[in-house]
C-alpha positions as CSV (number, residue, x, y, z in Angstrom):
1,X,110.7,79.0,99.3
2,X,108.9,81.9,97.8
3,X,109.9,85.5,96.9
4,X,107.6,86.6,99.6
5,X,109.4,84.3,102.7
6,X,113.1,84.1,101.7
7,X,114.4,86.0,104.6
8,X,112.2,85.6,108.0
9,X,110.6,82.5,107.2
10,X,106.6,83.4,107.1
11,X,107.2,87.0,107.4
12,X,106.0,89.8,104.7
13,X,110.3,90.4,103.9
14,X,109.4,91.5,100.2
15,X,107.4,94.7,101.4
16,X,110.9,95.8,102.7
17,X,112.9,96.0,99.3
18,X,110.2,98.3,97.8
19,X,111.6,101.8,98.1
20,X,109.0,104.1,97.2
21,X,106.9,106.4,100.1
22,X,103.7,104.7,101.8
23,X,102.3,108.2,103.0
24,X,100.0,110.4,100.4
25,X,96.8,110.4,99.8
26,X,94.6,107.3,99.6
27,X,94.8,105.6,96.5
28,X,98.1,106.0,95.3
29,X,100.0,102.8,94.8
30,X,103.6,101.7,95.7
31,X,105.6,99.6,93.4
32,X,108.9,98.5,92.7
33,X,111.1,95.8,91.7
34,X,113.7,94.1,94.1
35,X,117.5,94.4,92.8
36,X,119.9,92.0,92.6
37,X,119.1,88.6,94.7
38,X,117.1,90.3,97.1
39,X,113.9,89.1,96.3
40,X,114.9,85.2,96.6
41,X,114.9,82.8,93.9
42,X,111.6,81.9,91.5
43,X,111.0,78.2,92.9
44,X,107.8,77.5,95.2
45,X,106.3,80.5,93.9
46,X,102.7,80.5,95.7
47,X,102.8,84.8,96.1
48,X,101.7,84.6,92.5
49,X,99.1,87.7,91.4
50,X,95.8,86.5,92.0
51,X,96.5,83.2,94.4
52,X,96.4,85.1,97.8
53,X,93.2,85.1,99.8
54,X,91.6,87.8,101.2
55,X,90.6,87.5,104.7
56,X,87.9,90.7,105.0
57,X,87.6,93.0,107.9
58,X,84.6,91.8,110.4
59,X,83.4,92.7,113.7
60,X,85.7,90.7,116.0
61,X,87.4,92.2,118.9
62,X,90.7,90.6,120.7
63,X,91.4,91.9,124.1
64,X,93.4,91.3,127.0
65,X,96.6,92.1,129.2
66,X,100.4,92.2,129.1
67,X,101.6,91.7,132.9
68,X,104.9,91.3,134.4
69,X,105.6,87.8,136.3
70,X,105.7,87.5,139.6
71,X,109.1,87.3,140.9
72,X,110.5,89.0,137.6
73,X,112.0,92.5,138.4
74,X,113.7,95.3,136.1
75,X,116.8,97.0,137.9
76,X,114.8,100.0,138.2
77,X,117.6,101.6,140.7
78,X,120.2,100.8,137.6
79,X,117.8,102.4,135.0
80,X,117.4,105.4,137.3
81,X,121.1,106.3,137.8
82,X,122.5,105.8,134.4
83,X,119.4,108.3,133.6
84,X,120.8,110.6,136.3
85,X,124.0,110.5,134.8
86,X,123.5,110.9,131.4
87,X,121.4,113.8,132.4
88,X,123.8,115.5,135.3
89,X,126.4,115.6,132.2
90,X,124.3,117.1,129.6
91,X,124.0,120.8,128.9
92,X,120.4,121.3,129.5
93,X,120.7,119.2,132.5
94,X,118.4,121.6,134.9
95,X,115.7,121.6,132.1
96,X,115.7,118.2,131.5
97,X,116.0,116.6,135.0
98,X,112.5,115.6,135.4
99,X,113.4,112.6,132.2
100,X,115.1,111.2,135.2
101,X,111.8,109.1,136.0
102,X,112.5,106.2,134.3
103,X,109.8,104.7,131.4
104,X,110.9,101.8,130.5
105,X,109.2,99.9,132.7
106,X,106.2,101.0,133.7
107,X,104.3,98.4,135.9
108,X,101.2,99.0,137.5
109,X,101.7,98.2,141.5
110,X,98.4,95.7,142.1
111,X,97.6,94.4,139.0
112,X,101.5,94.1,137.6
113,X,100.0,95.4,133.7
114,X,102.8,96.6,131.9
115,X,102.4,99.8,129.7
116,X,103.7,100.6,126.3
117,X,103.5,96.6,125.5
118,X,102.5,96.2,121.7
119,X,99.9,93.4,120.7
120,X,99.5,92.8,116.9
121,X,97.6,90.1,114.9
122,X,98.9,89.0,111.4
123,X,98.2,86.1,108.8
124,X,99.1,82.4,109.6
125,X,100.4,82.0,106.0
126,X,101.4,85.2,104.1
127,X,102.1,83.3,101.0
128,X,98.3,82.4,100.8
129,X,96.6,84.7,102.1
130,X,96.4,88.5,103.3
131,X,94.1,90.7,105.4
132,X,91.6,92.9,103.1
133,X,91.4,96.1,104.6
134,X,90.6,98.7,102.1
135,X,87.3,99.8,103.5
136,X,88.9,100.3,107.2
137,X,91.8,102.3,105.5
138,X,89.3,104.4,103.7
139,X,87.0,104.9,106.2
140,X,89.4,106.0,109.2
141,X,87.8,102.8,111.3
142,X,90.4,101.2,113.7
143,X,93.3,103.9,113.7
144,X,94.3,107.3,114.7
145,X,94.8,109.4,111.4
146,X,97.5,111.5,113.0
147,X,100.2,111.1,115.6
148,X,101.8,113.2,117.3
149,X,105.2,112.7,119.6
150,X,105.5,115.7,122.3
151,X,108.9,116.4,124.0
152,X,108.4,117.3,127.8
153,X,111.4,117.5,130.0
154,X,113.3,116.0,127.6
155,X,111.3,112.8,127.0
156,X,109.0,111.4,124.1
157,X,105.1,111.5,124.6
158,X,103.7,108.8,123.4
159,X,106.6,106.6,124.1
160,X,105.2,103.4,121.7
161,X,102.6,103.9,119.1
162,X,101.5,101.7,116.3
163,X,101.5,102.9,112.6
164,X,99.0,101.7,109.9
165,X,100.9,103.5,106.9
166,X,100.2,101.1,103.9
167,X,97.9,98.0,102.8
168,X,97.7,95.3,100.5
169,X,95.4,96.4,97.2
170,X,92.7,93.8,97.5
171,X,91.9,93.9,93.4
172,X,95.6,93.0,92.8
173,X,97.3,91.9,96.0
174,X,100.5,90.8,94.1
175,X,101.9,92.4,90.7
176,X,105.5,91.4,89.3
177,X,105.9,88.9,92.4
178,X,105.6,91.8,94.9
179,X,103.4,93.0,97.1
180,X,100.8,95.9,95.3
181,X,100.3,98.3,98.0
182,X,98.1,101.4,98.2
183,X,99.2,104.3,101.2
184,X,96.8,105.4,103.7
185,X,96.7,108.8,105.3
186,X,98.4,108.5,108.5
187,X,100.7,110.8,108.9
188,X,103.6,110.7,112.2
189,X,104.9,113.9,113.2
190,X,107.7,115.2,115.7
191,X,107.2,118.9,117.5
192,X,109.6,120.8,119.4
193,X,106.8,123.5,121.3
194,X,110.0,124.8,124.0
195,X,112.8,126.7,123.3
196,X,115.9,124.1,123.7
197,X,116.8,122.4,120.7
198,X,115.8,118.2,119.9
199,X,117.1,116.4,117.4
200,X,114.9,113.5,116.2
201,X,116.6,110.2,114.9
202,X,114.4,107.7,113.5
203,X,116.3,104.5,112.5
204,X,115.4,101.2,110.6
205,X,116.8,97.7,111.6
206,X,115.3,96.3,108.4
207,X,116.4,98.4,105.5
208,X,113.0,97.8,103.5
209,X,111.4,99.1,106.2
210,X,112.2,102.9,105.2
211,X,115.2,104.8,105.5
212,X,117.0,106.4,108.6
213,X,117.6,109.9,109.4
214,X,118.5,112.6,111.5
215,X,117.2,115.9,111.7
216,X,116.8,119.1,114.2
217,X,113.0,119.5,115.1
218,X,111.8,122.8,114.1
219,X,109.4,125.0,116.7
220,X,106.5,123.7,116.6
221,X,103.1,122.4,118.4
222,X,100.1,120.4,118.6
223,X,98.0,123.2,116.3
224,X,100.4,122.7,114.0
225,X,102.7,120.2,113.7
226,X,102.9,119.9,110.2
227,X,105.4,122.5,111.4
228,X,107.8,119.9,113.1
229,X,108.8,116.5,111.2
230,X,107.0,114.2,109.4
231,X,108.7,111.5,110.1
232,X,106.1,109.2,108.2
233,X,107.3,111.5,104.9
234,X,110.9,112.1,105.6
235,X,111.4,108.7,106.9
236,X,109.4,106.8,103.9
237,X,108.1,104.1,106.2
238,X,106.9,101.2,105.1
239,X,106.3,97.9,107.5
240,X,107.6,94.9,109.4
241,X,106.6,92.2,111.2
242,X,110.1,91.8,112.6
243,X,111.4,95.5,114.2
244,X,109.7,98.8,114.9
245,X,111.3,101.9,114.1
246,X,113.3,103.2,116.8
247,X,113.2,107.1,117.5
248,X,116.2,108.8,119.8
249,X,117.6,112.2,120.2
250,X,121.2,112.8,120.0
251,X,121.2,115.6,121.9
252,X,119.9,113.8,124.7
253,X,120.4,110.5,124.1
254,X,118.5,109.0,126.6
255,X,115.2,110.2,125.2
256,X,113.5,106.8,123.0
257,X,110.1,106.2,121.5
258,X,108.7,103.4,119.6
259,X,106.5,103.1,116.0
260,X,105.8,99.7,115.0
261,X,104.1,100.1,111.6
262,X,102.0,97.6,110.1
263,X,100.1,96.9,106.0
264,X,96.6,97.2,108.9
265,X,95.4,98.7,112.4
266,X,94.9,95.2,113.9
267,X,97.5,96.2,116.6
268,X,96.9,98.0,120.0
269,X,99.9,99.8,122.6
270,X,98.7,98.5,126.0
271,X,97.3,101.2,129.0
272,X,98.8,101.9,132.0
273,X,96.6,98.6,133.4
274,X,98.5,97.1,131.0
275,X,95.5,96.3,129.0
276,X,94.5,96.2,125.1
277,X,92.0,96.3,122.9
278,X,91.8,95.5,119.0
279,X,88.5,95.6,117.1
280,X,87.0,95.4,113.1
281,X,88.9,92.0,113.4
282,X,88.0,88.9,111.1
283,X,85.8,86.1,112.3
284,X,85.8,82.1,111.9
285,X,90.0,82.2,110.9
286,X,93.3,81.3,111.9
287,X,95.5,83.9,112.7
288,X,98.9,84.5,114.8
289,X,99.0,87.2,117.3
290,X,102.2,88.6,118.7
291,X,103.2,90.5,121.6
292,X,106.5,92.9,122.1
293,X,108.0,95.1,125.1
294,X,111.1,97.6,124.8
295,X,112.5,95.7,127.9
296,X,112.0,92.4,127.1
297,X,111.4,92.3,123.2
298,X,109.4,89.4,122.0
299,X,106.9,87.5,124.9
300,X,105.7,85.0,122.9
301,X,107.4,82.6,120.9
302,X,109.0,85.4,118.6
303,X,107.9,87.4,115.5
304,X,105.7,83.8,115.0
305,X,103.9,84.2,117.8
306,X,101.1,82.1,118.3
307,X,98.0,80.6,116.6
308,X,94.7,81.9,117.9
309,X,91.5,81.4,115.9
310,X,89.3,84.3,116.2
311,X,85.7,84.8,117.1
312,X,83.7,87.8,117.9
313,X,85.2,88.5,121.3
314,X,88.3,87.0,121.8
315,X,91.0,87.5,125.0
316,X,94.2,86.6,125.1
317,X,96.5,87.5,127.9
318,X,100.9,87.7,128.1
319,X,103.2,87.1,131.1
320,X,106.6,88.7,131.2
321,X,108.9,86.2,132.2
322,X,112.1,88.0,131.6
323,X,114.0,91.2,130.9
324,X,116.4,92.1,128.7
Protein backbone atom coordinates (compact mmCIF):
# COMPACT_ATOMS: atom_id res chain seq x y z
CA UNK A 1 0.00 0.00 0.00
CA UNK A 2 1.33 3.34 -1.01
CA UNK A 3 2.15 6.55 0.88
CA UNK A 4 -0.69 8.13 -0.81
CA UNK A 5 -3.63 5.34 0.45
CA UNK A 6 -2.41 4.20 3.89
CA UNK A 7 -5.20 5.60 5.82
CA UNK A 8 -8.74 5.69 3.79
CA UNK A 9 -7.94 3.17 1.37
CA UNK A 10 -8.17 5.12 -2.24
CA UNK A 11 -8.50 8.34 -0.67
CA UNK A 12 -5.95 11.48 -1.22
CA UNK A 13 -4.91 10.92 3.01
CA UNK A 14 -1.29 12.38 2.31
CA UNK A 15 -2.59 15.95 1.30
CA UNK A 16 -3.74 16.00 5.06
CA UNK A 17 -0.20 15.81 6.79
CA UNK A 18 1.09 18.73 4.74
CA UNK A 19 0.79 21.79 7.05
CA UNK A 20 1.48 24.72 5.18
CA UNK A 21 -1.59 27.40 3.92
CA UNK A 22 -3.46 26.53 0.46
CA UNK A 23 -4.84 30.25 0.23
CA UNK A 24 -2.44 33.11 -1.57
CA UNK A 25 -2.06 33.99 -4.72
CA UNK A 26 -1.88 31.58 -7.68
CA UNK A 27 1.19 30.03 -8.13
CA UNK A 28 2.65 29.55 -4.86
CA UNK A 29 3.30 26.00 -3.97
CA UNK A 30 2.69 23.88 -0.78
CA UNK A 31 5.13 21.45 0.44
CA UNK A 32 6.02 19.50 3.25
CA UNK A 33 7.21 16.38 4.62
CA UNK A 34 5.09 13.88 6.74
CA UNK A 35 6.57 13.24 10.42
CA UNK A 36 7.02 10.24 12.05
CA UNK A 37 4.90 7.11 10.47
CA UNK A 38 2.35 9.26 9.12
CA UNK A 39 2.97 8.98 5.70
CA UNK A 40 2.78 4.96 5.57
CA UNK A 41 5.57 2.76 4.80
CA UNK A 42 7.72 2.90 1.25
CA UNK A 43 6.43 -0.62 -0.25
CA UNK A 44 3.92 -0.50 -3.44
CA UNK A 45 5.06 2.86 -4.08
CA UNK A 46 2.98 3.74 -7.41
CA UNK A 47 2.58 7.85 -6.16
CA UNK A 48 6.04 8.14 -7.46
CA UNK A 49 6.94 11.82 -9.17
CA UNK A 50 6.11 11.57 -12.65
CA UNK A 51 3.91 8.13 -12.69
CA UNK A 52 0.48 9.84 -12.11
CA UNK A 53 -1.75 10.64 -15.06
CA UNK A 54 -3.34 13.67 -15.79
CA UNK A 55 -6.91 13.52 -16.59
CA UNK A 56 -7.44 17.29 -18.34
CA UNK A 57 -10.32 19.46 -17.79
CA UNK A 58 -12.97 19.09 -20.88
CA UNK A 59 -16.44 20.17 -21.59
CA UNK A 60 -18.52 17.47 -19.80
CA UNK A 61 -21.37 18.42 -17.59
CA UNK A 62 -22.85 15.83 -14.79
CA UNK A 63 -26.27 16.77 -13.59
CA UNK A 64 -29.04 15.55 -11.69
CA UNK A 65 -31.01 15.43 -8.26
CA UNK A 66 -30.70 14.48 -4.59
CA UNK A 67 -34.35 13.56 -3.34
CA UNK A 68 -35.63 12.20 -0.18
CA UNK A 69 -37.46 8.58 -0.32
CA UNK A 70 -40.75 8.16 -0.16
CA UNK A 71 -41.82 6.93 3.11
CA UNK A 72 -38.45 8.31 4.77
CA UNK A 73 -39.18 11.28 7.18
CA UNK A 74 -36.91 13.53 9.45
CA UNK A 75 -38.46 14.34 12.95
CA UNK A 76 -38.96 17.67 11.87
CA UNK A 77 -41.31 18.36 15.21
CA UNK A 78 -38.04 17.01 17.29
CA UNK A 79 -35.66 19.26 15.28
CA UNK A 80 -38.04 22.21 15.82
CA UNK A 81 -38.29 22.06 19.64
CA UNK A 82 -34.78 21.37 20.69
CA UNK A 83 -34.28 24.61 18.39
CA UNK A 84 -36.96 26.34 20.44
CA UNK A 85 -35.19 25.44 23.40
CA UNK A 86 -31.81 26.09 22.92
CA UNK A 87 -33.02 29.36 21.66
CA UNK A 88 -35.78 30.25 24.69
CA UNK A 89 -32.56 29.79 26.98
CA UNK A 90 -30.13 31.84 25.25
CA UNK A 91 -29.53 35.54 25.94
CA UNK A 92 -30.39 36.97 22.64
CA UNK A 93 -33.30 34.76 22.52
CA UNK A 94 -35.88 37.60 21.11
CA UNK A 95 -33.30 38.43 18.31
CA UNK A 96 -32.59 35.21 17.39
CA UNK A 97 -36.04 33.49 17.49
CA UNK A 98 -36.59 33.48 13.82
CA UNK A 99 -33.37 30.42 13.65
CA UNK A 100 -36.23 28.49 15.08
CA UNK A 101 -37.12 27.31 11.43
CA UNK A 102 -35.32 24.47 11.19
CA UNK A 103 -32.63 23.85 8.07
CA UNK A 104 -31.55 20.79 8.19
CA UNK A 105 -33.87 19.28 6.22
CA UNK A 106 -35.09 21.14 3.66
CA UNK A 107 -37.33 19.14 1.23
CA UNK A 108 -39.10 20.45 -1.47
CA UNK A 109 -43.04 19.40 -1.02
CA UNK A 110 -43.80 17.95 -4.77
CA UNK A 111 -40.79 17.02 -6.08
CA UNK A 112 -39.12 15.65 -2.55
CA UNK A 113 -35.32 17.51 -3.84
CA UNK A 114 -33.43 17.98 -0.85
CA UNK A 115 -31.26 21.23 -0.50
CA UNK A 116 -27.80 21.72 0.73
CA UNK A 117 -26.93 17.95 -0.57
CA UNK A 118 -23.21 18.02 -1.87
CA UNK A 119 -22.34 16.04 -5.19
CA UNK A 120 -18.60 15.74 -5.99
CA UNK A 121 -16.62 13.75 -8.59
CA UNK A 122 -13.08 12.44 -7.84
CA UNK A 123 -10.48 9.87 -9.47
CA UNK A 124 -11.16 6.08 -9.57
CA UNK A 125 -7.46 5.46 -8.68
CA UNK A 126 -5.55 8.40 -6.94
CA UNK A 127 -2.36 6.44 -7.00
CA UNK A 128 -2.39 6.66 -10.80
CA UNK A 129 -3.83 9.29 -11.83
CA UNK A 130 -5.08 12.91 -10.91
CA UNK A 131 -7.40 15.57 -12.41
CA UNK A 132 -5.34 18.45 -14.24
CA UNK A 133 -6.90 21.52 -13.51
CA UNK A 134 -4.46 24.33 -13.71
CA UNK A 135 -6.10 26.23 -16.50
CA UNK A 136 -9.74 26.21 -14.58
CA UNK A 137 -7.89 27.39 -11.34
CA UNK A 138 -6.29 30.12 -13.27
CA UNK A 139 -8.89 31.18 -15.17
CA UNK A 140 -11.75 31.47 -12.50
CA UNK A 141 -13.95 28.76 -14.77
CA UNK A 142 -16.12 26.40 -12.59
CA UNK A 143 -15.95 28.18 -9.02
CA UNK A 144 -16.96 31.17 -7.03
CA UNK A 145 -13.74 33.17 -6.17
CA UNK A 146 -15.21 34.33 -2.92
CA UNK A 147 -17.61 33.14 -0.31
CA UNK A 148 -19.22 34.73 1.92
CA UNK A 149 -21.30 33.21 5.12
CA UNK A 150 -23.97 35.91 6.43
CA UNK A 151 -25.48 35.56 9.92
CA UNK A 152 -29.39 36.45 9.90
CA UNK A 153 -31.33 35.73 12.97
CA UNK A 154 -28.83 33.92 14.24
CA UNK A 155 -28.24 31.37 11.41
CA UNK A 156 -25.52 30.72 8.71
CA UNK A 157 -26.26 31.90 5.02
CA UNK A 158 -25.09 29.71 2.86
CA UNK A 159 -25.53 26.80 5.04
CA UNK A 160 -23.19 24.17 2.73
CA UNK A 161 -20.82 25.49 0.23
CA UNK A 162 -17.99 23.78 -1.65
CA UNK A 163 -14.29 25.05 -1.45
CA UNK A 164 -11.80 24.61 -4.35
CA UNK A 165 -8.73 26.03 -2.23
CA UNK A 166 -5.69 23.97 -3.74
CA UNK A 167 -4.73 21.69 -6.89
CA UNK A 168 -2.41 19.25 -7.90
CA UNK A 169 0.78 21.06 -10.03
CA UNK A 170 0.36 19.21 -13.33
CA UNK A 171 4.42 19.66 -14.31
CA UNK A 172 5.26 17.82 -10.97
CA UNK A 173 2.12 16.25 -9.50
CA UNK A 174 4.27 14.36 -6.79
CA UNK A 175 7.72 15.60 -5.22
CA UNK A 176 9.36 13.75 -2.11
CA UNK A 177 6.31 11.14 -2.24
CA UNK A 178 3.79 13.88 -1.58
CA UNK A 179 1.42 15.54 -3.32
CA UNK A 180 2.97 19.10 -5.02
CA UNK A 181 0.22 21.44 -4.72
CA UNK A 182 -0.20 25.04 -5.98
CA UNK A 183 -3.12 27.39 -4.00
CA UNK A 184 -5.77 29.07 -5.79
CA UNK A 185 -7.50 32.29 -4.85
CA UNK A 186 -10.57 31.40 -3.18
CA UNK A 187 -10.81 32.95 -0.28
CA UNK A 188 -13.93 31.98 2.63
CA UNK A 189 -14.92 34.68 4.86
CA UNK A 190 -17.29 35.11 7.97
CA UNK A 191 -19.16 38.65 8.63
CA UNK A 192 -20.94 39.78 11.57
CA UNK A 193 -23.11 43.14 9.73
CA UNK A 194 -25.58 43.34 13.34
CA UNK A 195 -24.79 44.51 16.46
CA UNK A 196 -24.94 41.05 18.78
CA UNK A 197 -21.81 39.29 19.00
CA UNK A 198 -20.97 35.57 16.84
CA UNK A 199 -18.35 33.58 17.49
CA UNK A 200 -17.31 31.49 14.47
CA UNK A 201 -15.77 27.82 15.12
CA UNK A 202 -14.55 26.07 12.26
CA UNK A 203 -13.36 22.50 13.13
CA UNK A 204 -11.42 19.70 11.24
CA UNK A 205 -12.29 15.92 11.68
CA UNK A 206 -9.16 15.06 9.72
CA UNK A 207 -6.27 16.90 11.14
CA UNK A 208 -4.46 17.29 7.58
CA UNK A 209 -7.30 18.93 6.64
CA UNK A 210 -6.24 22.43 8.37
CA UNK A 211 -6.45 23.41 11.77
CA UNK A 212 -9.47 24.33 14.13
CA UNK A 213 -10.23 27.50 15.74
CA UNK A 214 -12.33 29.73 17.42
CA UNK A 215 -12.67 33.32 17.14
CA UNK A 216 -15.25 36.41 17.74
CA UNK A 217 -16.42 37.78 14.27
CA UNK A 218 -15.53 41.35 13.91
CA UNK A 219 -18.39 44.02 12.38
CA UNK A 220 -18.46 43.51 9.24
CA UNK A 221 -20.41 43.14 5.74
CA UNK A 222 -20.78 42.06 2.32
CA UNK A 223 -18.66 45.35 0.96
CA UNK A 224 -16.16 44.30 2.98
CA UNK A 225 -15.70 41.30 4.42
CA UNK A 226 -12.20 41.10 4.43
CA UNK A 227 -13.26 42.88 7.61
CA UNK A 228 -14.81 39.68 9.22
CA UNK A 229 -12.79 36.18 9.22
CA UNK A 230 -11.02 34.55 6.68
CA UNK A 231 -11.58 31.41 7.58
CA UNK A 232 -9.74 30.01 4.36
CA UNK A 233 -6.49 32.01 6.04
CA UNK A 234 -6.89 31.59 9.68
CA UNK A 235 -8.14 28.13 9.28
CA UNK A 236 -5.20 26.97 6.63
CA UNK A 237 -7.57 24.59 4.85
CA UNK A 238 -6.45 22.24 2.84
CA UNK A 239 -8.85 19.05 1.48
CA UNK A 240 -10.58 15.76 2.01
CA UNK A 241 -12.47 13.43 0.43
CA UNK A 242 -13.56 12.01 3.66
CA UNK A 243 -15.12 15.15 6.01
CA UNK A 244 -16.05 18.79 5.40
CA UNK A 245 -15.25 21.31 7.72
CA UNK A 246 -17.77 21.99 10.14
CA UNK A 247 -18.53 25.69 11.17
CA UNK A 248 -20.71 26.45 14.61
CA UNK A 249 -21.10 29.28 16.93
CA UNK A 250 -20.63 28.92 20.51
CA UNK A 251 -22.62 31.54 21.44
CA UNK A 252 -25.47 30.09 19.82
CA UNK A 253 -24.73 26.79 19.36
CA UNK A 254 -27.37 25.80 17.28
CA UNK A 255 -26.17 27.90 14.33
CA UNK A 256 -24.03 25.11 11.68
CA UNK A 257 -22.73 25.59 8.15
CA UNK A 258 -20.86 23.26 5.95
CA UNK A 259 -17.40 23.75 3.52
CA UNK A 260 -16.39 20.68 1.91
CA UNK A 261 -13.16 21.67 0.15
CA UNK A 262 -11.74 19.88 -2.58
CA UNK A 263 -7.76 19.91 -4.84
CA UNK A 264 -10.84 20.99 -8.01
CA UNK A 265 -14.46 22.71 -8.51
CA UNK A 266 -15.89 19.37 -9.88
CA UNK A 267 -18.46 19.52 -6.91
CA UNK A 268 -21.98 21.35 -6.82
CA UNK A 269 -24.37 22.14 -3.27
CA UNK A 270 -27.84 21.11 -4.63
CA UNK A 271 -30.98 23.97 -5.11
CA UNK A 272 -33.88 24.17 -3.31
CA UNK A 273 -35.37 21.55 -6.20
CA UNK A 274 -32.82 19.63 -4.97
CA UNK A 275 -30.95 19.76 -8.19
CA UNK A 276 -27.16 20.10 -9.37
CA UNK A 277 -25.15 20.89 -11.88
CA UNK A 278 -21.23 20.34 -12.48
CA UNK A 279 -19.53 21.37 -15.76
CA UNK A 280 -15.65 21.72 -17.44
CA UNK A 281 -15.76 17.97 -16.57
CA UNK A 282 -13.41 15.31 -18.37
CA UNK A 283 -14.68 13.19 -21.18
CA UNK A 284 -14.21 9.31 -22.31
CA UNK A 285 -12.99 8.36 -18.33
CA UNK A 286 -13.75 6.58 -15.36
CA UNK A 287 -14.42 8.46 -12.45
CA UNK A 288 -16.36 7.96 -8.93
CA UNK A 289 -18.89 10.46 -7.94
CA UNK A 290 -20.14 10.89 -4.43
CA UNK A 291 -22.98 12.37 -2.77
CA UNK A 292 -23.32 13.74 1.10
CA UNK A 293 -26.24 15.34 3.28
CA UNK A 294 -25.83 16.88 6.90
CA UNK A 295 -28.77 14.56 7.95
CA UNK A 296 -27.97 11.54 6.51
CA UNK A 297 -24.11 11.76 5.69
CA UNK A 298 -22.95 9.55 2.89
CA UNK A 299 -26.02 8.37 0.14
CA UNK A 300 -24.03 6.31 -1.78
CA UNK A 301 -21.84 3.64 -0.94
CA UNK A 302 -19.56 5.91 1.27
CA UNK A 303 -16.57 8.26 0.53
CA UNK A 304 -16.13 5.44 -2.56
CA UNK A 305 -19.06 6.26 -4.06
CA UNK A 306 -19.64 4.97 -7.26
CA UNK A 307 -18.16 4.46 -10.77
CA UNK A 308 -19.62 6.53 -13.48
CA UNK A 309 -17.83 6.97 -16.78
CA UNK A 310 -18.35 10.35 -18.12
CA UNK A 311 -19.52 11.75 -21.40
CA UNK A 312 -20.45 15.17 -22.47
CA UNK A 313 -23.81 15.36 -20.64
CA UNK A 314 -24.09 13.01 -18.02
CA UNK A 315 -27.11 12.63 -15.15
CA UNK A 316 -27.00 10.94 -12.22
CA UNK A 317 -29.61 11.07 -9.63
CA UNK A 318 -29.56 10.09 -5.41
CA UNK A 319 -32.42 8.68 -3.15
CA UNK A 320 -32.36 9.36 0.53
CA UNK A 321 -33.11 6.32 2.12
CA UNK A 322 -32.31 7.12 5.64
CA UNK A 323 -31.58 9.68 8.34
CA UNK A 324 -29.29 9.95 10.78
Amino acid sequence: MSRWTRNIGLLLMPALVLSVALMGCSGDKDKAKPKGKEGGDKSGQEGKAGELKAIKAGKGVLTGKVTLAKGVEPDYDAITESLKKQIAENKNKTICEEASKQKEWLVDKDSRGVKNAFVWIRPVDTDKEFFDVKDLAEGGKGFTQRYVIDQPHCTFDPRALVLFPVYLDPSKPVEDEEPNLVRTKQRLYVINPYDIEHNTKWEVEDKGLGRGDSKVVPKSDQEHPEKGLDVTELGKLKFSYTTPVQISCSIHPWMRSYAWSFPHPYAAVTNDKGEYKIENLPTGVKVRVVAWHEGSRFINGGPEGEELELANTNTKDFEIKKVK
